[in-house]
C-alpha positions, -999 to 999 in steps of 0.1 A, spaced: -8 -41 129 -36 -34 107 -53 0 107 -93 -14 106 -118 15 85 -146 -9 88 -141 -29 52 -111 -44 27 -98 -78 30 -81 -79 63 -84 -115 73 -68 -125 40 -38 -101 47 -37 -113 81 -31 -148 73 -4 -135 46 9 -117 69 12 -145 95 25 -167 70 57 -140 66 64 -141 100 42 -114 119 16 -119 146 -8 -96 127 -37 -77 148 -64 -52 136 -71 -27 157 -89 10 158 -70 22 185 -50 55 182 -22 45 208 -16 8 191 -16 23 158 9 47 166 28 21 188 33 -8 167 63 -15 144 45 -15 112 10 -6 104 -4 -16 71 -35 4 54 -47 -30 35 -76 -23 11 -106 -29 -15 -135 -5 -18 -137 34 -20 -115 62 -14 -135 80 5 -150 55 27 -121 43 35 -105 76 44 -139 80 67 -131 49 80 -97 61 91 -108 92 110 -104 77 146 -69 66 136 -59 95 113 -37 116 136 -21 82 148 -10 78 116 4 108 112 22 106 145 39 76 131 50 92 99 65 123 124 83 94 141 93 79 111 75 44 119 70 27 89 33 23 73 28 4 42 -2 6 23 -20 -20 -3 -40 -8 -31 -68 11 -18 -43 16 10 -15 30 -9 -42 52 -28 -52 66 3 -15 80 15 -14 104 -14 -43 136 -14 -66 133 -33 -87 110 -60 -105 113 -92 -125 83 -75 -139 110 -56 -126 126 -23 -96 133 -2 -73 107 8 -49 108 45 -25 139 27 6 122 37 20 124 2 16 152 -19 -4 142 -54 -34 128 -69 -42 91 -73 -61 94 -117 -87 69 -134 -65 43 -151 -69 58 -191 -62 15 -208 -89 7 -229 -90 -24 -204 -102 -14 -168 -100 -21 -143 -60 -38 -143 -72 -71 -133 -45 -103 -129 -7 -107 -133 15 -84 -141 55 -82 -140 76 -58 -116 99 -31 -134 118 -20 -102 128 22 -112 150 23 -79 171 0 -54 142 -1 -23 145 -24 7 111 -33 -3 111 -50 -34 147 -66 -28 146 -100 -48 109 -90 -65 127 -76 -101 105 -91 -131 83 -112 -110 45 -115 -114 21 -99 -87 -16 -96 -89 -33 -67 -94 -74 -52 -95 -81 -14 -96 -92 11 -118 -72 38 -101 -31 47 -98 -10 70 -82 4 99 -111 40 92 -115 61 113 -96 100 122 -84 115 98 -69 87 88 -48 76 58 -77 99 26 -70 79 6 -95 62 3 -124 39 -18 -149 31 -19 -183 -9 -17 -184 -13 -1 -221 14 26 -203 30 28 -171 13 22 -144 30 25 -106 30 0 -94 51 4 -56 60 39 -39 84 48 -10 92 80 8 106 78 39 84 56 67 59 55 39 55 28 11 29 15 -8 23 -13 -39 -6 -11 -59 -8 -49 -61 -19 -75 -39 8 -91 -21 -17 -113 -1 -27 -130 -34 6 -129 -52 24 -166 -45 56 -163 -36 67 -128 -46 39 -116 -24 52 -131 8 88 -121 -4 73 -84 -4 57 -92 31 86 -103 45 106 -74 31 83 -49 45 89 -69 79 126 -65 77 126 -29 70 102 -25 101 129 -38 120 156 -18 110 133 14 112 
């Protein structure tokens, strides 16, 4: 299930998505979002319009994270789970900290880069030094435990978070080859163990 907010690159994540084994829908309704067995947040765009976009489904998603239903967000996505952004405005609040302006030289963090796994995690089982695809300007601030990956983008960059029925990977599985439909496919399996 993809949570629609009216923009992002759903039909490309759909057919990822497909291609790992799900029968993918997008939908704005409260009861399917809080219903499914995983939702995913997919994203481009803005912060804040995405969070706007959101708003009908917003206590949904919260219901699910009470439940303990798993969500996994994508980029703009991911971004949104944590509280706020120096992009400008609020994000969904369902992880505490701020999401800061990338401070490389070279931004935004477009193309390859290679996985540095900081935990074990369920969700990037098999995906230790392998190349993903990335484009945004913006990361999560490193944090506890909650950071399950990282790149090197003139620093460490975050790269994948999990907490709970909550993950997220900065990177775009949907256009990462094969170690983004391993991802998918992981994210899958953990749905159906949740």
């Amino acid at each position: 299930m993809l949570a629609d907010y009216g923009a992002g690159n759903t039909r490309s994540v759909c057919a990822a998505l497909a291609r790992a084994g799900a029968e993918p829908v997008v939908s704005t309704e409260p009861a399917e979002i809080r219903e499914a067995p995983l939702v995913v947040i997919a994203g481009v765009g803005h912060v804040a319009s995405a969070a706007r976009g959101l708003a009908p489904v917003e206590e949904a998603l919260r219901q699910r994270v009470t439940a303990g239903r798993p969500i996994l967000g994508i980029c703009v996505g991911m971004q949104l789970l944590f509280e706020e952004s120096d992009e400008g405005g609020r994000g969904l609040g369902l992880l505490a900290g701020p999401v800061r302006r990338l401070e490389a030289r070279r931004v935004p963090h477009m193309g390859w880069n290679a996985l540095a796994p900081a935990r074990d995690s369920r969700l990037l089982d098999g995906l230790e030094g392998e190349d993903v695809y990335f484009a945004h300007s913006f990361a999560v601030e490193p944090f506890g435990d909650v950071a399950i990956a990282h790149v090197d983008h003139e620093g460490a960059v975050v790269a994948a978070i999990e907490s709970g029925s909550l993950a997220g990977v900065q990177f775009h599985p949907e256009r990462s080859g094969a170690a983004g439909a391993r991802l998918l496919e992981n994210a899958l399996a953990w749905s159906r163990s949740a």
